[in-house]
TORKOLLO-280305 format. One record per residue: residue in one letter; x, y, z of N, C-alpha, C, CB in turn. Coordinates in Angstrom, 2 decimals, always signed. Glycine has a CB too. Example, Ala and Ser with C-alpha at 12.3 -4.5 7.8 and 13.67 -1.06 7.14 Angstrom:
2
  bapa      n_X      n_Y      n_Z     ca_X     ca_Y     ca_Z      c_X      c_Y      c_Z     cb_X     cb_Y     cb_Z
     a   +13.19    -5.69    +7.80   +12.30    -4.50    +7.80   +13.20    -3.30    +7.80   +11.31    -4.47    +9.05
     s   +12.85    -2.25    +7.08   +13.67    -1.06    +7.14   +12.90    +0.03    +7.87   +14.08    -0.60    +5.72
END
This chain:
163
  bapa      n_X      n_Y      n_Z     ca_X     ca_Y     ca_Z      c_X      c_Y      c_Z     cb_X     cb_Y     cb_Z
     x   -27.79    +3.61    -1.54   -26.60    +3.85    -2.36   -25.48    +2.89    -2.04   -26.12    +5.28    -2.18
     x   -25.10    +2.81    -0.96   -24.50    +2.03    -0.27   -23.04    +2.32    -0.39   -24.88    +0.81    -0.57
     x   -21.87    +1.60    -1.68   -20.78    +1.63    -2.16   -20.58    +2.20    -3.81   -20.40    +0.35    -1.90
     x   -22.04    +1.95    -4.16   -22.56    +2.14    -5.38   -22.13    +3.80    -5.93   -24.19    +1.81    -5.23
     x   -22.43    +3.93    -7.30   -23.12    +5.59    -7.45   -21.15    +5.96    -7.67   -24.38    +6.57    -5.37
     x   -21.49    +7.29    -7.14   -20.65    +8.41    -7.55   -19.44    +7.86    -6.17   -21.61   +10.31    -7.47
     x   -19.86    +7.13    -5.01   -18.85    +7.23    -3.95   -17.52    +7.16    -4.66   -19.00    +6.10    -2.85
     x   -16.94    +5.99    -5.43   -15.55    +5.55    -5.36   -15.39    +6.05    -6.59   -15.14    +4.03    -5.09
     x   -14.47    +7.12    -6.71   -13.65    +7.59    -7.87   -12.20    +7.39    -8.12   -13.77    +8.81    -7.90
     x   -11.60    +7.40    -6.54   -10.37    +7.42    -6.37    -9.72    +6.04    -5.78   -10.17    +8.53    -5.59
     x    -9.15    +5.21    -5.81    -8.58    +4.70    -4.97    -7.20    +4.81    -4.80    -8.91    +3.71    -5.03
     x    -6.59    +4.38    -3.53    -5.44    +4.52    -3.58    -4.80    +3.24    -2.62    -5.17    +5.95    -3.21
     x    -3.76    +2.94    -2.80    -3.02    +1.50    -1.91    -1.45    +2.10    -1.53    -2.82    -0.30    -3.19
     x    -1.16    +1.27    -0.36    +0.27    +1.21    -0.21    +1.33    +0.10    -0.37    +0.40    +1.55    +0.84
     x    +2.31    +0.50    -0.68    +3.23    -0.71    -0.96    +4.70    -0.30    -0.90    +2.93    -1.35    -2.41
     x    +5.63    -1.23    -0.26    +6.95    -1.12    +0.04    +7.79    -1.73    -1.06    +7.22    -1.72    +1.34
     x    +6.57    -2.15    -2.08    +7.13    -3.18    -3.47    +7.55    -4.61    -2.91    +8.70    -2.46    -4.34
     x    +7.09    -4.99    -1.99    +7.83    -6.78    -1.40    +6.42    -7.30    -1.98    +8.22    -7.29    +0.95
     x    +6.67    -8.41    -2.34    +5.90    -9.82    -2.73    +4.58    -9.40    -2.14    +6.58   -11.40    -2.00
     x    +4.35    -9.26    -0.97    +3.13    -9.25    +0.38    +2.85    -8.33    +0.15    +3.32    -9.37    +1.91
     x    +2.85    -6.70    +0.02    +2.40    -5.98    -0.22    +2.01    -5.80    -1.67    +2.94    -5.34    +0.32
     x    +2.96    -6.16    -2.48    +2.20    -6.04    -3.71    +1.06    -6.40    -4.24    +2.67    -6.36    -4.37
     x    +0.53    -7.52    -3.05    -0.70    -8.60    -3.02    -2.04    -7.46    -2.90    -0.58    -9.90    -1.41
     x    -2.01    -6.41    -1.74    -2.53    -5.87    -1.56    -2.58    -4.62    -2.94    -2.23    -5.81    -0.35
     x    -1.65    -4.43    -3.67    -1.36    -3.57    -4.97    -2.87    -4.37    -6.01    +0.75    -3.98    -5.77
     x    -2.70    -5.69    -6.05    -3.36    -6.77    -7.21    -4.86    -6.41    -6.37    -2.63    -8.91    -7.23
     x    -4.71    -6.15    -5.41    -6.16    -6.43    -4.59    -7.23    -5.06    -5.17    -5.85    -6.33    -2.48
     x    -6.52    -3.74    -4.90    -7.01    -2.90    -4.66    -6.89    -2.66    -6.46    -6.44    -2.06    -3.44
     x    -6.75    -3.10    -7.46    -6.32    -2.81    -8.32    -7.88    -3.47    -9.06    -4.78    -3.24    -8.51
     x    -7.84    -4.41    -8.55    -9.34    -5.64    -9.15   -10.25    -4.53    -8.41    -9.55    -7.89    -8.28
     x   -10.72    -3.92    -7.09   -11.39    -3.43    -6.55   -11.72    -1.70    -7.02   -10.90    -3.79    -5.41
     x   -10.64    -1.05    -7.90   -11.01    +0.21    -8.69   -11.23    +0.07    -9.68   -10.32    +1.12    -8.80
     x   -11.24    -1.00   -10.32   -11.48    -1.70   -12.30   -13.25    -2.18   -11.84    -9.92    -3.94   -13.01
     x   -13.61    -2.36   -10.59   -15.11    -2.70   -10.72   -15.78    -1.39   -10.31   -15.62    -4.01    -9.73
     x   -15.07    -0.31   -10.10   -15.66    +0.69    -9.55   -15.29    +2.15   -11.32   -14.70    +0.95    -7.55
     x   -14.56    +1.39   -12.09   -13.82    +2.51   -13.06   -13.24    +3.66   -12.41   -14.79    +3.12   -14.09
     x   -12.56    +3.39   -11.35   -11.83    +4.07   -10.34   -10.79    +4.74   -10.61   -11.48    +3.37    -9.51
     x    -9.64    +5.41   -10.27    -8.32    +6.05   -10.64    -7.74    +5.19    -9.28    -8.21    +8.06   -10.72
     x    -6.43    +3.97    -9.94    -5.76    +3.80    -8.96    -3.90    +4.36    -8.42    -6.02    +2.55    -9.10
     x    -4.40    +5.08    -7.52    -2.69    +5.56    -6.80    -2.24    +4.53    -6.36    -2.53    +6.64    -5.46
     x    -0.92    +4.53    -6.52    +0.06    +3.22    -5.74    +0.83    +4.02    -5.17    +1.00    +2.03    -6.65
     x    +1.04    +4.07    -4.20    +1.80    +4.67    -3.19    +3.17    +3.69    -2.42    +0.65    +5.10    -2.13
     x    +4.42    +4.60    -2.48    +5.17    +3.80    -1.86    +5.61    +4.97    -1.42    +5.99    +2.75    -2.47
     x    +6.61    +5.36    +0.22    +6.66    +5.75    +1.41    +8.42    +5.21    +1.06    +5.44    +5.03    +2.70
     x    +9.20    +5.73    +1.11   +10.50    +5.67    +0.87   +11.10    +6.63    +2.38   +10.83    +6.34    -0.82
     x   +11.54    +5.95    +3.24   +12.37    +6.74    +4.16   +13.42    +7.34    +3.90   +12.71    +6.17    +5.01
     x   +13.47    +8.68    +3.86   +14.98    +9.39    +3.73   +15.95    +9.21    +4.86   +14.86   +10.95    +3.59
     x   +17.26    +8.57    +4.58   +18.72    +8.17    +5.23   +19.35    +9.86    +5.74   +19.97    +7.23    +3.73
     x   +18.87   +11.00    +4.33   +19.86   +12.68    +4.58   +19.10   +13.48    +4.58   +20.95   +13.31    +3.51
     x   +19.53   +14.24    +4.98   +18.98   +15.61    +4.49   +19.07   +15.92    +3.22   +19.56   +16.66    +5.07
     x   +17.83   +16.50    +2.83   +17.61   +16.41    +1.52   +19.15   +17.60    +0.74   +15.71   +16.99    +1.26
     x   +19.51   +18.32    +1.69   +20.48   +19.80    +1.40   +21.60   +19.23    +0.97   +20.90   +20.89    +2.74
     x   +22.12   +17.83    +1.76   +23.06   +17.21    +1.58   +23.41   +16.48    +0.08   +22.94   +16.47    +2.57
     x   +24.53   +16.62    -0.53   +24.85   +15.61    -1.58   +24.41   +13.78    -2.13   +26.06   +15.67    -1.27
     x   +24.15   +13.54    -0.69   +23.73   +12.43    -0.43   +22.06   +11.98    -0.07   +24.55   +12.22    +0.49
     x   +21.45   +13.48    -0.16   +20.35   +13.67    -0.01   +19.71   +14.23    -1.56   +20.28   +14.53    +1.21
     x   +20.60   +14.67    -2.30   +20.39   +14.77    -3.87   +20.29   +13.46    -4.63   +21.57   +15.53    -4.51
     x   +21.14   +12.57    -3.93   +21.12   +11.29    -4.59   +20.04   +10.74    -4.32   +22.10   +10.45    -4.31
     x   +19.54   +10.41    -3.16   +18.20    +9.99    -2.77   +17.09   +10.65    -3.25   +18.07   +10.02    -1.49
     x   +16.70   +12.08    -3.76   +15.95   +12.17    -4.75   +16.01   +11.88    -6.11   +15.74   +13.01    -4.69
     x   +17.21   +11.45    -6.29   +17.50   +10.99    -8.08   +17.04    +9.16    -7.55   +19.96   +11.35    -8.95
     x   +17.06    +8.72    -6.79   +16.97    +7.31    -5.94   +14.94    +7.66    -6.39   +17.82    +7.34    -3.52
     x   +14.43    +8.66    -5.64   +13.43    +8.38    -5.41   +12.59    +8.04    -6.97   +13.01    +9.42    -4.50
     x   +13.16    +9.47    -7.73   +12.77    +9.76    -8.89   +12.82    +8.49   -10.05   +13.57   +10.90    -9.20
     x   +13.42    +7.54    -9.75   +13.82    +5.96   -10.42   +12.70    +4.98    -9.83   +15.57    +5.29    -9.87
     x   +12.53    +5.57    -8.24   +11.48    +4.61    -7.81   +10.14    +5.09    -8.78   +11.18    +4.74    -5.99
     x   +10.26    +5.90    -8.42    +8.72    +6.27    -9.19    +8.68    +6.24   -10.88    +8.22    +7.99    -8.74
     x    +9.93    +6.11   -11.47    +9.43    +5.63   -13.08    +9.02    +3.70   -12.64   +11.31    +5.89   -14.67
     x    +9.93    +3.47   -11.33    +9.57    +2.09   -11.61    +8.26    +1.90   -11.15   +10.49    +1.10   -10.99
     x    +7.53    +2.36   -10.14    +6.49    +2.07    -9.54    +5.20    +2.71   -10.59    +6.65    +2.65    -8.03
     x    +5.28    +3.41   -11.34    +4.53    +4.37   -12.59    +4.23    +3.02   -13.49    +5.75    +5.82   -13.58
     x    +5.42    +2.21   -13.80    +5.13    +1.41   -14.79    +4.59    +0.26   -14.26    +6.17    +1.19   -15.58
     x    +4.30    -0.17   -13.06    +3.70    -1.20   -12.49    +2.60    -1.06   -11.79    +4.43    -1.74   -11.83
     x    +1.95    +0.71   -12.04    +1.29    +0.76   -11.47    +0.03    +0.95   -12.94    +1.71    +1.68   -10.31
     x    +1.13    +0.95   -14.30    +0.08    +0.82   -15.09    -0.64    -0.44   -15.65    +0.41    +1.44   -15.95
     x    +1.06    -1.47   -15.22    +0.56    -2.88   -15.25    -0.85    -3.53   -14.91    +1.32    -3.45   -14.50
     x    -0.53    -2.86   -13.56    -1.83    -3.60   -12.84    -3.14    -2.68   -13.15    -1.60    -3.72   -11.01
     x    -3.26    -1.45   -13.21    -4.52    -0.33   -13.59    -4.75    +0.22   -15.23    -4.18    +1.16   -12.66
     x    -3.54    -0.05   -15.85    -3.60    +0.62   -17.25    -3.97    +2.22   -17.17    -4.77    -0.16   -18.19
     x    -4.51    +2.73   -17.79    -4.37    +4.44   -17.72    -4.93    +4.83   -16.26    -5.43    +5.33   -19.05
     x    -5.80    +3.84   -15.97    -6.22    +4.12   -14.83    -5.48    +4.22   -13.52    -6.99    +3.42   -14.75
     x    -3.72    +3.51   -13.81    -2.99    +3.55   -12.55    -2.08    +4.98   -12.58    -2.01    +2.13   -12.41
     x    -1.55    +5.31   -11.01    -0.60    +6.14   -11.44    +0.10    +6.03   -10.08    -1.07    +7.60   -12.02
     x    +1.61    +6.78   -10.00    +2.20    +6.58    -9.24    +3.01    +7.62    -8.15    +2.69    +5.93    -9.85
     x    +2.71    +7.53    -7.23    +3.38    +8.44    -6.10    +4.38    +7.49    -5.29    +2.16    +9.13    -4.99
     x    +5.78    +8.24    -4.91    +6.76    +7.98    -4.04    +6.86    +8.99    -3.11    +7.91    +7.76    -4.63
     x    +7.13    +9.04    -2.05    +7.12    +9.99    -1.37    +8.15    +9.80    -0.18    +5.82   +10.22    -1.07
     x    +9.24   +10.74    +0.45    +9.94   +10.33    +0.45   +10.08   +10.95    +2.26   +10.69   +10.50    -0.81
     x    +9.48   +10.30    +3.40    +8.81   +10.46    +4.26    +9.35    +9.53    +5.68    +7.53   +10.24    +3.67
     x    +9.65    +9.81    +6.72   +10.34    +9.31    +8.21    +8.97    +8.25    +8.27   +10.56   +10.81    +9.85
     x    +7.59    +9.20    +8.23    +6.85    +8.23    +8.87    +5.60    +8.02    +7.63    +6.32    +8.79   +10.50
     x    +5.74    +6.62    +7.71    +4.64    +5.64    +6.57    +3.31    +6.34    +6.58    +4.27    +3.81    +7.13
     x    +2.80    +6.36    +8.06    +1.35    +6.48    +8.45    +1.56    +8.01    +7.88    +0.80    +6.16   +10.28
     x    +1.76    +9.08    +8.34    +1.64   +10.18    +8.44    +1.59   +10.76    +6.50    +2.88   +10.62    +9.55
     x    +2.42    +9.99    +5.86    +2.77    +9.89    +4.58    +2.09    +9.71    +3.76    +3.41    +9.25    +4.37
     x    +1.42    +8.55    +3.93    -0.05    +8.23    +3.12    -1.37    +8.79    +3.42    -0.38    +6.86    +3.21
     x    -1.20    +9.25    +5.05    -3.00   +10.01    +5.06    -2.58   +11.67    +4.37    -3.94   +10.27    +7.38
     x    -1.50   +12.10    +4.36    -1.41   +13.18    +3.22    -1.65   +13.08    +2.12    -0.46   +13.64    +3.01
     x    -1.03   +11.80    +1.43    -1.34   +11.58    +0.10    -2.68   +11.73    +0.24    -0.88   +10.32    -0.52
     x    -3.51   +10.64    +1.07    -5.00   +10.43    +0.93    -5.57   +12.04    +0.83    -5.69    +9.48    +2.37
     x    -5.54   +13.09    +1.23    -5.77   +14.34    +1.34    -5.45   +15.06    -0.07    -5.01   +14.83    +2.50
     x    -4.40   +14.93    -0.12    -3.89   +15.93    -1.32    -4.34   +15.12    -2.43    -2.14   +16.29    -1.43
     x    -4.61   +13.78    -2.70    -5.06   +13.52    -3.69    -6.48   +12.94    -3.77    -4.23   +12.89    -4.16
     x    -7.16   +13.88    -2.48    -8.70   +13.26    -2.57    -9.10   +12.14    -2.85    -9.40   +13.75    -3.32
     x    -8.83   +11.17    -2.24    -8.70    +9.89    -2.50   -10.37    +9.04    -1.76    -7.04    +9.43    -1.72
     x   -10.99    +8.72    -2.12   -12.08    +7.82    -1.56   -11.81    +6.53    -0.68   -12.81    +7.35    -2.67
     x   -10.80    +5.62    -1.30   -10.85    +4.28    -0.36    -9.66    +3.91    -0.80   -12.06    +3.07    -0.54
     x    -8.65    +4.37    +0.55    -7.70    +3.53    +0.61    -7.28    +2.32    +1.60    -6.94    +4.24    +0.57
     x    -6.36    +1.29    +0.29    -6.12    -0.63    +0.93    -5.24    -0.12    +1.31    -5.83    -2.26    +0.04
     x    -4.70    -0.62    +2.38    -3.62    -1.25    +2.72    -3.56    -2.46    +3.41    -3.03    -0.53    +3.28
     x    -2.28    -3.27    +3.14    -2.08    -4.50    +3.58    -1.78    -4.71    +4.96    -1.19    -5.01    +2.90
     x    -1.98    -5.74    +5.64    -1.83    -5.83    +7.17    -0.37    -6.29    +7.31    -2.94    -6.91    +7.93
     x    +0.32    -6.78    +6.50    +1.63    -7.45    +6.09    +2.63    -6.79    +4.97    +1.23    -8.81    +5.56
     x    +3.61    -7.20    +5.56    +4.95    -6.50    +4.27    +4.66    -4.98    +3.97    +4.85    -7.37    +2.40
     x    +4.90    -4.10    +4.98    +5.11    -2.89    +4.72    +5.80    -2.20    +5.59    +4.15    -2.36    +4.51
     x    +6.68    -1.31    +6.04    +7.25    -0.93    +6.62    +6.87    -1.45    +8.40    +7.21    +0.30    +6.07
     x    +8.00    -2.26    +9.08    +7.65    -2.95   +10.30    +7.50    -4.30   +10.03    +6.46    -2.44   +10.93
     x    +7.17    -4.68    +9.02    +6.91    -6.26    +8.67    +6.29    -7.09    +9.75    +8.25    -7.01    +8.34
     x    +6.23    -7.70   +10.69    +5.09    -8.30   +11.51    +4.57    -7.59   +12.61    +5.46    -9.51   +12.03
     x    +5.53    -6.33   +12.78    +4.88    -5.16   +13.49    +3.76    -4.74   +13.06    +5.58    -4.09   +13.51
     x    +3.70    -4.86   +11.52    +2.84    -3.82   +10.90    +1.57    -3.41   +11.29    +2.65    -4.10    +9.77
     x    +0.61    -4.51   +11.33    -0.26    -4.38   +11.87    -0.59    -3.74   +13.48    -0.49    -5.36   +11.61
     x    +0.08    -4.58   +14.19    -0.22    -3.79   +15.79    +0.87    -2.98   +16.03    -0.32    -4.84   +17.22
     x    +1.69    -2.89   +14.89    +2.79    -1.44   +15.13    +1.99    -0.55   +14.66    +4.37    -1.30   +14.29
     x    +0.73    -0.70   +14.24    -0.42    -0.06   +13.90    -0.07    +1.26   +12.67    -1.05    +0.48   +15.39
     x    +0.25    +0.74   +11.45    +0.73    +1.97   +10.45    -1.05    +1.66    +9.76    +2.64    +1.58    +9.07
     x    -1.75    +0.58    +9.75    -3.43    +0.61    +9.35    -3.83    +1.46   +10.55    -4.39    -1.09    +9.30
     x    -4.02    +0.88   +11.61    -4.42    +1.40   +12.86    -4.19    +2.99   +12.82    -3.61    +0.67   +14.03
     x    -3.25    +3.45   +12.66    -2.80    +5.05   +12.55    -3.69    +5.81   +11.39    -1.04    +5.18   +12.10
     x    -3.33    +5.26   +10.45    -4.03    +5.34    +9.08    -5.60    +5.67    +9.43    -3.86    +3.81    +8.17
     x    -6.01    +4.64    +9.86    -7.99    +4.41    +9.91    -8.18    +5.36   +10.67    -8.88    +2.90   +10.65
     x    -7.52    +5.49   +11.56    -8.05    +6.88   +12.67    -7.51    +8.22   +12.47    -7.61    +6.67   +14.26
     x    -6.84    +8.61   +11.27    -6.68    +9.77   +10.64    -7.01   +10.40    +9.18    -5.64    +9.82   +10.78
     x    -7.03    +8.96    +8.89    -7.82    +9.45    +7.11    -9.01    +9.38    +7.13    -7.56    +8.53    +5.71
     x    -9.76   +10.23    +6.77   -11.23   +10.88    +6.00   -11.65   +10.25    +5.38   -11.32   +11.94    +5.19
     x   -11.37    +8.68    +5.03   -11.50    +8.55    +3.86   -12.04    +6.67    +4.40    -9.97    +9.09    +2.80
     x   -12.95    +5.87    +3.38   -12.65    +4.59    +3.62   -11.58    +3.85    +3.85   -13.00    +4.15    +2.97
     x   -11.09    +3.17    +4.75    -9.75    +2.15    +4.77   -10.10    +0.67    +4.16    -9.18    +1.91    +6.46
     x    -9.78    +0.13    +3.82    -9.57    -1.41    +3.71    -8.49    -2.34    +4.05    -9.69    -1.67    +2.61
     x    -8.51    -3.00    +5.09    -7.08    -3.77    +5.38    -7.00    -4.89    +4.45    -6.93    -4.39    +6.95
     x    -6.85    -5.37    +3.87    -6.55    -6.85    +3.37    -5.11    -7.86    +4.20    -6.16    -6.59    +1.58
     x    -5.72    -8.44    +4.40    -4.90    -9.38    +4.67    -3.77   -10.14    +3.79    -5.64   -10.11    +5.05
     x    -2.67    -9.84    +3.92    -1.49   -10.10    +2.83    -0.79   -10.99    +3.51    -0.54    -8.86    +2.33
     x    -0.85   -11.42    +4.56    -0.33   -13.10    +5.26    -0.61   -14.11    +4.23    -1.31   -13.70    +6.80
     x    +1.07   -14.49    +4.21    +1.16   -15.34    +3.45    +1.05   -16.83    +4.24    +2.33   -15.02    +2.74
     x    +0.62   -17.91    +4.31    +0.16   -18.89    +4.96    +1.54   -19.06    +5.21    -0.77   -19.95    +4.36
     x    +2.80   -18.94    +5.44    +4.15   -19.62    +5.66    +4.54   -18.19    +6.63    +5.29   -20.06    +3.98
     x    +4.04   -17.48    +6.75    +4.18   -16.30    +7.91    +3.06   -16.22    +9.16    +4.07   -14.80    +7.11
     x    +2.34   -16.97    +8.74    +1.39   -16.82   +10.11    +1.51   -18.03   +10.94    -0.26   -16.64    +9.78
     x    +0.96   -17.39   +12.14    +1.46   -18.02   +13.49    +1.15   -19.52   +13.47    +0.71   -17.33   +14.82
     x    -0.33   -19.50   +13.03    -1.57   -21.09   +12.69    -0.30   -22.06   +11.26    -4.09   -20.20   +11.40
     x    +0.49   -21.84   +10.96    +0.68   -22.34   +10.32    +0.75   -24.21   +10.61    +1.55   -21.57    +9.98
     x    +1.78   -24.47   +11.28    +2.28   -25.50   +11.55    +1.19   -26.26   +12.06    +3.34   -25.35   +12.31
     x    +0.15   -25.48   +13.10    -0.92   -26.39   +13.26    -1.74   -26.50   +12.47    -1.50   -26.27   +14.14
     x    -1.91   -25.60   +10.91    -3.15   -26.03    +9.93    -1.81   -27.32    +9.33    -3.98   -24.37    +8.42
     x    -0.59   -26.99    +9.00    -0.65   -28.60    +7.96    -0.60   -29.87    +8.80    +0.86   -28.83    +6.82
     x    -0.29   -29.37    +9.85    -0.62   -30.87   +11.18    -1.62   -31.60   +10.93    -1.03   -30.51   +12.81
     x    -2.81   -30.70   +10.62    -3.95   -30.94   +10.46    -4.42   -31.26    +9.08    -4.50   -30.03   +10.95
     x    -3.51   -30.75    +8.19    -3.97   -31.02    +7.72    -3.39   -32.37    +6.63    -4.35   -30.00    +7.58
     x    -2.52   -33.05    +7.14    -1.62   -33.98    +6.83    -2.48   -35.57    +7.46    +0.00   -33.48    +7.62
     x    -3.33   -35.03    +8.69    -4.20   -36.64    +9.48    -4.35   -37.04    +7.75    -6.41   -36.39   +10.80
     x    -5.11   -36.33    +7.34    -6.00   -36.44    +6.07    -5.60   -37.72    +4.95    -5.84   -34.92    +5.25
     x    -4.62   -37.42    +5.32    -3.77   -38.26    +3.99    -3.40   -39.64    +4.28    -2.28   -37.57    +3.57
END
């Protein structure tokens, strides 16, 4: 069976909406269109108040804007097949393996880059946290943009002899 068959119905991705993560949005988006998948886009919005607070009303009228915006970009990239969750959560990791739960989700991407922590991300471990609490397939993709990684300066060194 392998990946084949009935496994992938659901997918789901995360994203903070930056350039780099959205990469991982386009990724996982090509990867549920070969599967006729349902794709969630998930974005993790940290609350500043208490929700009781006036200022914590605003941040759900805040969130409620994120999610018409993230709804419509999440149909961009999936068409009926996309849909959109905000959720409005202290911690990223903890945030999305709920989603992954409550929305029975089969295989969720996330990006190793541009998401909450930004070059932490990875060994600030919000994948790392993720893989060892969700039920579910992970996929990291790599969303390093060649002008953020470390090898940079020595690949165009290299790659400049050339010329």
């Amino acid at each position: 069976m392998g990946m084949h068959g009935n496994a992938i119905r659901r997918v789901m991705v995360g994203t903070d909406r930056s350039e780099t993560a959205d990469q991982a949005v386009h990724w996982a988006a090509r990867f549920a269109d070969r599967y006729d998948a349902e794709l969630f886009v998930v974005q993790v919005v940290a609350p500043q108040y208490p929700s009781t607070t006036e200022f914590g009303a605003a941040e759900q009228t805040r969130a409620a804007t994120a999610n018409n915006d993230l709804a419509h970009f999440a149909r961009q990239v999936a068409g009926e097949r996309g849909h959109a969750l905000v959720v409005l959560d202290a911690d990223p990791a903890l945030a999305i393996v709920r989603a992954v739960e409550q929305e029975a989700i089969d295989v969720l991407v996330v990006g190793n880059f541009g998401m909450a922590g930004r070059k932490e991300f990875l060994l600030g471990n919000i994948p790392n946290r993720i893989s060892h609490s969700a039920h579910c397939t992970v996929i990291i993709v790599n969303t390093l943009r060649s002008t953020d990684a470390p090898v940079s300066d020595s690949v165009r060194a290299h790659r400049s002899k050339g010329d």
